[in-house]
C-alpha positions in Angstrom: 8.2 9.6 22.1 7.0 11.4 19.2 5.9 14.8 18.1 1.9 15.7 18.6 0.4 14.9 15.3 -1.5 17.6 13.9 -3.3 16.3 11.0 -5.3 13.2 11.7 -7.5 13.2 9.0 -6.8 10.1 7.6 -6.5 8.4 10.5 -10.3 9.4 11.3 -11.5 8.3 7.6 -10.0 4.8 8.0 -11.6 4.5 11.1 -15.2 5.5 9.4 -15.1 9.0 11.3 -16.6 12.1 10.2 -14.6 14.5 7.5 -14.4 17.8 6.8 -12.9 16.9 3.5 -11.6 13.5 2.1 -7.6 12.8 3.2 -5.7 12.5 0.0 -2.2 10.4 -0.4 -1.3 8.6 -3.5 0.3 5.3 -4.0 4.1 5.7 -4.7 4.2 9.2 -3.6 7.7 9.1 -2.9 9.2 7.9 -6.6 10.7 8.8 -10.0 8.3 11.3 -11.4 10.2 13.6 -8.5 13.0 15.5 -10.1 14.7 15.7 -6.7 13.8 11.5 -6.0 15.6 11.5 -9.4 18.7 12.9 -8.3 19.2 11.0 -5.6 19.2 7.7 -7.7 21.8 9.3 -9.7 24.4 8.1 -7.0 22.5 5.5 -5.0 20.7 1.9 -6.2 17.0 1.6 -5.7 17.8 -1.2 -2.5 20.2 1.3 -1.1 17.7 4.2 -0.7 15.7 1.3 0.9 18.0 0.2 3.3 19.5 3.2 4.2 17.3 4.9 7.0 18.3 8.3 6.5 18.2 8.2 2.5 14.7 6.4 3.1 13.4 8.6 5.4 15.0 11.2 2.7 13.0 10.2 -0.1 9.5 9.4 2.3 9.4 13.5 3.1 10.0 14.6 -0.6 6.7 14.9 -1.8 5.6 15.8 2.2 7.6 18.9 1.8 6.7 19.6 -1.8 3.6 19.4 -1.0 3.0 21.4 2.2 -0.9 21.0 3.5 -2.0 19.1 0.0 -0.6 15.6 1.4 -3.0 14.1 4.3 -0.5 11.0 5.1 3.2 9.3 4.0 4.1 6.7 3.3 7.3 4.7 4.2 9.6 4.5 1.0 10.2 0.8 0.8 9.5 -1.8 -1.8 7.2 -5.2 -1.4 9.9 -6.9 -2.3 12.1 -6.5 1.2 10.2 -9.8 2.3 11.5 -12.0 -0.2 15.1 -10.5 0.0 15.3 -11.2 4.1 14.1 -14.5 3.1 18.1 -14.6 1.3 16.4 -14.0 -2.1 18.3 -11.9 -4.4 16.2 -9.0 -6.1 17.7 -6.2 -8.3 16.1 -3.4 -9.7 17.0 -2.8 -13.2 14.7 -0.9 -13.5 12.1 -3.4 -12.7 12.5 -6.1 -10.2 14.2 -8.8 -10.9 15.2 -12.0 -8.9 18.7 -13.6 -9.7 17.5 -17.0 -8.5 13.9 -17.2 -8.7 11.9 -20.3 -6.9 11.6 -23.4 -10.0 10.4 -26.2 -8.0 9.0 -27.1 -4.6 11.8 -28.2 -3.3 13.5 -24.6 -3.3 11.3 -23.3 -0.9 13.6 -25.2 1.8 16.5 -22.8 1.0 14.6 -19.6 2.3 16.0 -18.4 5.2 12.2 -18.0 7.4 13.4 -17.6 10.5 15.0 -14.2 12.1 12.8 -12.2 8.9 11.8 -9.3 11.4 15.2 -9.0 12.4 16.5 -8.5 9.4 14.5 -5.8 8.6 15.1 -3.9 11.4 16.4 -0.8 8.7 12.9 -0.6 7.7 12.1 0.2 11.3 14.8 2.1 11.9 13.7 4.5 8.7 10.0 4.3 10.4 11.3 5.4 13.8 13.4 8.2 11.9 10.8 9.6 9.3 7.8 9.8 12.5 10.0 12.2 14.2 11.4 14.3 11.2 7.3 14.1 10.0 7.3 16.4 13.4 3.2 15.4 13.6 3.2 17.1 10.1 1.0 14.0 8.8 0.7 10.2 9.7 3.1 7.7 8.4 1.7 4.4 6.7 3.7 1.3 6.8 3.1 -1.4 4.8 3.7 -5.1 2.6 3.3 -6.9 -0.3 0.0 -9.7 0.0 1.5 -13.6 0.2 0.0 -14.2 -3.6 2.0 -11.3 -4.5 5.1 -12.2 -3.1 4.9 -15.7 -4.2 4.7 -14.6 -7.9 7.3 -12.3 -7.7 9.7 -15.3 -6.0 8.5 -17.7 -8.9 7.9 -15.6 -11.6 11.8 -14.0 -10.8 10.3 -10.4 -11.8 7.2 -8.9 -13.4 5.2 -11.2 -16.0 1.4 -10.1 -17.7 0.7 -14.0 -17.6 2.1 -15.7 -14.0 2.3 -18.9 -15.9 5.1 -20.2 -13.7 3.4 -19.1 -10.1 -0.3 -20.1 -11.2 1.4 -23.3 -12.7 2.2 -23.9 -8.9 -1.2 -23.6 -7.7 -2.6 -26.0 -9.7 0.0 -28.9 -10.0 1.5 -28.3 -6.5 -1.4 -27.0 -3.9 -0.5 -28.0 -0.8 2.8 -26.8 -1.5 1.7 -23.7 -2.7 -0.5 -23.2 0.4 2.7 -24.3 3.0 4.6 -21.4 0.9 1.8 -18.7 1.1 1.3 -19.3 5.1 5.2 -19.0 5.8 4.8 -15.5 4.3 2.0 -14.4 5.7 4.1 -15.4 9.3 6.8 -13.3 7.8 4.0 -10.1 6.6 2.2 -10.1 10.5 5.6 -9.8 12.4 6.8 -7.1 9.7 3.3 -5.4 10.1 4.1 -5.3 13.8 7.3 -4.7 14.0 6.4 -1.6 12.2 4.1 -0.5 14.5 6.3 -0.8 17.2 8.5 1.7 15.2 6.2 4.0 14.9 3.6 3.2 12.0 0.1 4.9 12.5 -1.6 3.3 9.3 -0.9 -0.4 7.3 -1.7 -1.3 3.8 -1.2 -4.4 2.5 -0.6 -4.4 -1.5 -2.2 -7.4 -3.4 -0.9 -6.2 -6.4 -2.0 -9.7 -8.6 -4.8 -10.5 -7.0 -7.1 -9.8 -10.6 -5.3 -12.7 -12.2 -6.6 -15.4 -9.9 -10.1 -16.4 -10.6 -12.6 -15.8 -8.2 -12.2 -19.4 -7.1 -8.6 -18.9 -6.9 -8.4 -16.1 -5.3 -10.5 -17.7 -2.5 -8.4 -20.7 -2.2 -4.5 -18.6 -2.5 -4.9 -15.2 -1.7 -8.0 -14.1 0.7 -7.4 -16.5 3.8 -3.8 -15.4 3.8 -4.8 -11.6 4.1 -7.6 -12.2 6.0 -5.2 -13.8 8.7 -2.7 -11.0 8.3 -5.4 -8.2 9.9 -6.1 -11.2 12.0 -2.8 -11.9 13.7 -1.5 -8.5 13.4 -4.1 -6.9 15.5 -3.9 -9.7 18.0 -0.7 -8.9 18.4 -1.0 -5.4 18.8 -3.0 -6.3 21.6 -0.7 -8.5 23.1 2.2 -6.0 23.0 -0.1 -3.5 24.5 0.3 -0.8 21.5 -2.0 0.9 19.2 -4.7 -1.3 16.9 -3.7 0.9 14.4 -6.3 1.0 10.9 -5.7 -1.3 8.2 -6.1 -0.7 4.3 -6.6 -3.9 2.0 -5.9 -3.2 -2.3 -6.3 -6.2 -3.7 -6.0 -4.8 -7.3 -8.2 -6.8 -9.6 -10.4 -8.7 -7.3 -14.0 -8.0 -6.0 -13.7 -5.5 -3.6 -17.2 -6.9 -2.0 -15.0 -10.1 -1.4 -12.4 -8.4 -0.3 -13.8 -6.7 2.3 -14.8 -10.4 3.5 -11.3 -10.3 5.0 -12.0 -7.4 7.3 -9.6 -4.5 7.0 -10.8 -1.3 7.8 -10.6 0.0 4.4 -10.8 -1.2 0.7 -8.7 0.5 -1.7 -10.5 0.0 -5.2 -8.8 0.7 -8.3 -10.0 2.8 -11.6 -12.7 0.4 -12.9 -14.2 -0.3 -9.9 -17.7 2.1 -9.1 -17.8 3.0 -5.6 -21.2 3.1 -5.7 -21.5 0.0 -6.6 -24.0 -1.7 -3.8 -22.5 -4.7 -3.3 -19.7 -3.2 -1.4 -20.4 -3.4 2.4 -21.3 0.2 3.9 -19.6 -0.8 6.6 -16.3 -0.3 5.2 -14.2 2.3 4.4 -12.9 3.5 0.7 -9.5 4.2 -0.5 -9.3 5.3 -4.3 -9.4 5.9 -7.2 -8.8 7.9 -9.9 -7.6 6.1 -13.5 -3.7 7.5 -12.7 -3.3 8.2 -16.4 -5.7 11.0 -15.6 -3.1 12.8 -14.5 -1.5 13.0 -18.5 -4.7 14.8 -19.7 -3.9 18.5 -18.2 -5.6 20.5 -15.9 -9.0 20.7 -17.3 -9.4 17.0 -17.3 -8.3 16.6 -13.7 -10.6 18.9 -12.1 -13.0 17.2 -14.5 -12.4 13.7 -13.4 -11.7 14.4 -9.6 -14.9 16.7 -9.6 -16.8 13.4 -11.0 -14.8 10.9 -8.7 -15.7 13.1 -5.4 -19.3 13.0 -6.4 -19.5 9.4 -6.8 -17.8 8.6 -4.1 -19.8 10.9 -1.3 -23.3 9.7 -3.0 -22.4 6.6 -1.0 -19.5 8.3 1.9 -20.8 11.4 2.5 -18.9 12.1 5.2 -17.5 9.6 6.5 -15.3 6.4 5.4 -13.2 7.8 2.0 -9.9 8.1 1.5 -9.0 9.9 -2.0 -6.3 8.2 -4.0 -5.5 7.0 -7.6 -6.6 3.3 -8.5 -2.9 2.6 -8.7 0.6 4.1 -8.1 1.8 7.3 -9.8 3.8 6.9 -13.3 7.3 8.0 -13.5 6.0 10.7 -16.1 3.7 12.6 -14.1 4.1 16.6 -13.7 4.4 17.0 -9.8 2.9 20.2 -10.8 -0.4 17.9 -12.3 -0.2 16.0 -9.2 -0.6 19.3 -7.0 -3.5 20.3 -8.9 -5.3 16.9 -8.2 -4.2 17.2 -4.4 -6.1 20.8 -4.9 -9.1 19.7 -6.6 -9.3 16.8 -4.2 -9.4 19.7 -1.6 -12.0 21.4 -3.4 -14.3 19.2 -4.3 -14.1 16.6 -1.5 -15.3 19.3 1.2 -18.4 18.9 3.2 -20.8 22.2 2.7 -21.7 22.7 6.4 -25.3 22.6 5.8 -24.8 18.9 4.8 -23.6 18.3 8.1 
C-alpha cells in the first residue's frame, strides 16, 4: 500500500536494536519557528491546518523537506487537543489553546459527546494515510495523543494554567469522578492510537505534558494506570486487527521516568533535567531526549557543545542501542531552522558508533 521505507532507524532504536548513529526528530517539528509553516497561517486557522488533510500533510513534510537526510522520523501535524474537540468541546487557538466552555462541575462531563470519537477524527487518518505516501519511505511517520491527565486539565482548566488549581481541585474533592472522566479518555486515546495505525502510523507517542504537577502519589492514582492501559489496549488491539504492534514512546514531562517506564512503553522520553544516566531508569528501556531546547538560542558553539555532552551521556548507558536524540521539550517559535540544522548535524556527528566499538 505504501512506498518501501528506506530509513528505519528509528524504528530499530525504539525497538532497543543496534544503531549506527542515534535517530534524531524533535518535538513540534512541524510549527512556527518555520518561515514557510508561517506563511501558511497567514491565511488558514491553526484547527484548519489540522483538519484539512492536505494542509496537514502540507505542514508535516516542511521540515522533512528542509531537512533532507538530518530528520530520522515525522511526525503527524496535529494538536492533543483533537480529543477533547470530537468530544463537542470548543477549543480555539489564539495563540494558545483556549476552550470556550470549559468543564466546571461533575455534572458537565454528561454533555461530552463519547461515543462515535474515532469517527470523527477520521481527517487525522485521512492526513496519516496521505502524508505515509507523499513521505515515499523517505522516513517513518509517528502518530500520536495527548495523556488522560493532560487532557482532563486542558477541559477543566479551559486553556494553559502554571497552577491546575481547577483540574487538581477535581482530584481531590471529586475522585471517583475524576477517575470515571480519565478512563472515558483513555477509551477515546486507544481507539485514536489504533485507528492511526490502521492509517498508516509506524510509531505512537503519547504526550503527558502535566504530569510533573501531580505528586508522586498523584500521579500514581490519576495519570500512570491510564497510560499504562493505553499501551495495554492499543497493542491488544493491534493484535486483534491483525496489523503491526507498532513501538510506543511515553513523555510524561515532569514525572519519574523510572516510574514511568513502570507503564511499559517501549521508550521514555525524558526531558532537560532528567540524567540519562541516572541508574534508576530500567536498562531495559529505550531513551527519547533531551537537550534543554533553549540550547538552541546560544549559537553554534554552544550547540555542538551541549549535543557533544548530551551524546556522551547518553551512550555511557545506550551505547548502541535503545536512544532516540530529541530536545526535552518542543521547539520555540524563535528558533533559527538554520540552529536547528546544526543540532540535527551535530546529533549526526557525535551520536555515531566508531566501528571498533562495535
Amino acid at each position: 500500500m505504501f512506498p518501501p521505507l528506506k530509513n528505519d532507524l528509528v524504528l530499530r532504536a525504539a525497538s532497543g536494536q543496534h544503531t549506527e548513529r542515534a535517530p534524531v526528530w524533535v518535538m513540534r517539528q512541524a510549527g512556527r519557528y518555520l518561515p514557510e509553516f508561517r506563511e501558511l497561517r497567514k491565511t488558514h486557522d491553526f484547527f484548519q491546518l489540522c483538519q484539512d488533510p492536505e494542509l496537514a500533510t502540507q505542514v508535516t513534510l516542511q521540515p522533512i523537506d528542509r531537512y533532507p537526510d538530518l530528520v530520522d522520523a515525522a511526525i503527524i501535524f496535529s494538536d492533543i487537543l483533537v480529543i477533547p474537540q470530537a468530544m463537542g468541546m470548543e477549543v480555539l487557538m489564539n495563540p494558545g489553546p483556549v476552550f470556550t466552555k470549559p468543564l466546571n462541575v461533575p455534572e458537565d462531563v454528561q454533555d461530552l459527546q463519547t461515543d462515535r470519537v474515532k469517527e470523527r477524527l477520521q481527517y487525522v487518518y485521512d492526513a496519516i494515510t496521505l502524508t505515509r505516501t507523499r513521505l515515499a519511505g523517505r522516513v517513518p511517520l509517528i502518530g500520536f495523543c495527548g495523556a488522560p491527565w493532560t487532557l482532563m486539565s486542558y477541559m477543566i482548566e479551559g486553556g494553559s494554567n502554571k497552577t491546575l488549581q481547577k483540574s487538581k481541585t477535581w482530584l481531590f474533592k471529586y475522585p471517583a469522578q475524576s477517575k470515571a472522566l480519565l478512563q472515558r479518555l483513555t477509551t477515546a486515546c486507544i481507539d485514536f492510537l489504533v485507528g492511526q495505525v490502521q492509517a498508516g502510523a509506524q510509531l505512537l507517542q503519547v504526550f503527558d505534558s502535566n504530569a510533573g504537577d501531580l505528586s508522586p502519589h498523584d500521579f500514581d492514582q490519576f495519570s500512570l494506570p491510564y497510560v499504562a492501559q493505553i499501551a495495554d489496549g492499543v497493542r491488544a488491539q493491534l493484535r486483534e486487527l491483525g496489523l503491526p504492534v507498532v513501538p510506543m514512546i511515553l513523555f510524561a514531562k515532569g514525572a519519574s521516568p523510572a516510574v514511568a517506564a513502570t507503564a511499559t512503553y517501549d521508550v521514555i522520553g525524558l526531558q532537560w533535567t532528567v540524567d540519562p544516566r541516572d541508574n534508576s531508569i530500567p536498562q531495559d528501556v529505550a531513551l527519547q531526549g533531551n537537550m534543554d531546547p533553549v540550547v538552541l538560542y546560544g549559537g553554534q558553539d554552544a550547540i555542538e557543545r551541549e549535543v557533544k555532552r548530551m551524546c556522551a551521556e547518553f551512550r555511557a548507558v545506550r551505547h548502541t542501542t535503545g536512544w532516540i536524540a530529541n530536545l526535552g521539550h518542543g521547539i520555540t517559535p524563535g528558533v533559527d531552522p538554520e540552529d536547528l540544522k546544526w543540532f540535527f548535524e551535530c546529533v549526526h556527528k557525535y551520536s555515531k558508533v566508531e566501528t571498533n566499538h562495535l
